[in-house]
C-alpha positions, 0 to 999 in steps of 0.5 A: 385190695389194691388202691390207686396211687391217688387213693394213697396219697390221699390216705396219706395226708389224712393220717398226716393231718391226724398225727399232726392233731394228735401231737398238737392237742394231744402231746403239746396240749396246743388249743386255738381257743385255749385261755392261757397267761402268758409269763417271762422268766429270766435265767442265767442258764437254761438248766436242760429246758426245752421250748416243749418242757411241762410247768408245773404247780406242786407237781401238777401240770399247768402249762408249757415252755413256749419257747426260749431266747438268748439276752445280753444276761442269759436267758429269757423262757416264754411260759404260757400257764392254762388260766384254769389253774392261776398260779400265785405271784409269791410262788418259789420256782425252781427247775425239776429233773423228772429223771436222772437222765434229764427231762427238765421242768419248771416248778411253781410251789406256792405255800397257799394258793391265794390271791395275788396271781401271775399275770398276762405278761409278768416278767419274773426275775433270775433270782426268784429261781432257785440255783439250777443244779444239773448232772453235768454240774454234780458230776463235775463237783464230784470230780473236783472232790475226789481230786482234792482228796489225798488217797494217802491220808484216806488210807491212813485213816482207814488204817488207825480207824481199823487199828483202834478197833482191833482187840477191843472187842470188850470195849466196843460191847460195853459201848454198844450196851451202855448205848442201848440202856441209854437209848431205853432211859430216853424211851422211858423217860421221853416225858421226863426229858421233855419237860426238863428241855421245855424248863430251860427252854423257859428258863433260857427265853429272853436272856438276851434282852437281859443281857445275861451274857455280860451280867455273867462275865461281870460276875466273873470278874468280881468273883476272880477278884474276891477269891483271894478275900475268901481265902483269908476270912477262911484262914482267919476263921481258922485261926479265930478257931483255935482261940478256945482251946484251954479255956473251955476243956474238958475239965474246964469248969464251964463244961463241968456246969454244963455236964451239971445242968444236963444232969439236974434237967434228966433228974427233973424230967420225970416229975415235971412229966408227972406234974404237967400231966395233973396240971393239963386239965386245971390249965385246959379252959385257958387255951382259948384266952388270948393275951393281947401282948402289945396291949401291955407293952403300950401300957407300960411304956405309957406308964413308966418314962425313960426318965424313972419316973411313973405317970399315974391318971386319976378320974375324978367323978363329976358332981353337982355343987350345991 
């Protein structure tokens, strides 16, 4: 079918205008009764946005880079947020690459979407957005890295690294096992460990509102200075050590009591077995009486004086006289 060129021409437009619509309500998200805040964020460098960038919130699309103007101190982005979804005014930003090649965004992340929000007309300031890092700044860091490194001292290293590990195979099994039975001690005792590190966390809590720092400098000190007292109470010790040699040897007389004393106890140990075993149930209904020993050293002090002499009261019956 052939049609005129009329016909065309207005088959044309019309698709024109659809495509239009399409791009405006479809791909900009552009809508004449559409609600939507009307924000101003203040950068010093555009970091790859475009008047088109998406904003989002936590990932999630809440509006759209209206466009983008040059001041004396960078740059000032016209945002406009859909009201559907407000935005908090305590929120970080930052701007997103959504890919390696570019594809910048702008990014609210607010830890809870509570009251206050952003306003119509808000201006945020550059230093609520977090520092813009683009490919074009990591490429050039990297460069600058890799022009600070000496490929000399990188070989040399790589060379000693090489060199210590060259025939000590031995060595580095013995590490890697004694690793190994280290890392199922810590799985064993993860509960263990736990409490041990909770203890001197505890332990540790507030020392310095107490000043132990300077506490244990002092003792410090105080210890450096007693070292050399210590030292000669040990050498007197040592001397005073010496001073019963001969007097009570081994066949000094008071060792010969002694050795006596040790003898007569054994000798006596198995009658006096004997005798305490006949005389346990003669003693046996006096286990509960409870002799009130203060009451005997008040009374004897009552009595008898430092002086010798004996204080002694008389109670005297009352009679009737005739």
């Amino acid at each position: 079918m052939k049609f005129s060129a009329r016909t065309t021409l207005i088959i044309l437009a019309a698709m024109t205008l659809l495509g239009a619509a399409y791009m405006s309500f479809g791909v900009l998200d552009m809508s004449p009764t559409k609600q939507v805040t009307r924000l101003t964020l203040l950068l010093n460098a555009s970091g790859g946005l475009m008047p088109t960038s998406d904003v989002t919130m936590r990932g999630i699309k809440v509006g759209r880079v209206s466009d983008i103007q040059t001041t004396n101190t960078g740059l000032a982005v016209s945002i406009e947020l859909d009201r559907a979804h407000p935005v908090p005014a305590d929120s970080p930003i930052s701007i997103e690459n959504l890919s390696a090649a570019g594809e910048q965004y702008i990014d609210f992340k607010p830890k809870l979407i509570a009251p206050p929000y952003f306003s119509d007309g808000t201006v945020i300031p550059a230093d609520r957005v977090a520092p813009i890092v683009t490919a074009s700044d990591l490429l050039a860091k990297i460069n600058v890295l890799f022009t600070a490194l000496n490929l000399d001292q990188i070989h040399g290293l790589i060379n000693d690294v090489s060199g210590a590990f060259e025939g000590n195979d031995d060595t580095i099994d013995s590490l890697a096992t004694t690793a190994g039975l280290t890392a199922d001690v810590i799985a064993d005792d993860k509960a263990l460990l736990a409490t041990l590190l909770n203890n001197v966390s505890t332990l540790t809590t507030n020392m310095g509102d107490i000043n132990a720092g300077q506490v244990i400098s002092e003792t410090g000190h105080q210890l450096r200075r007693s070292v050399p007292a210590f030292l000669k109470l040990i050498h007197e010790i040592e001397h005073f050590s010496y001073a019963g040699i001969g007097v009570i040897g081994p066949d000094d007389a008071v060792s010969v009591l002694v050795a006596k004393l040790g003898e007569y106890l054994d000798m006596m140990a198995g009658p006096l077995g004997s005798f305490a075993t006949v005389l346990e149930p003669a003693l046996a209904p006096m286990h509960d009486i409870k002799i009130d020993a203060g009451h005997w050293l008040d009374f004897w002090e009552s009595t008898f004086n430092d002086t010798g002499g004996v204080r002694v009261q008389l109670n005297v019956p009352e009679w009737h006289h005739p």
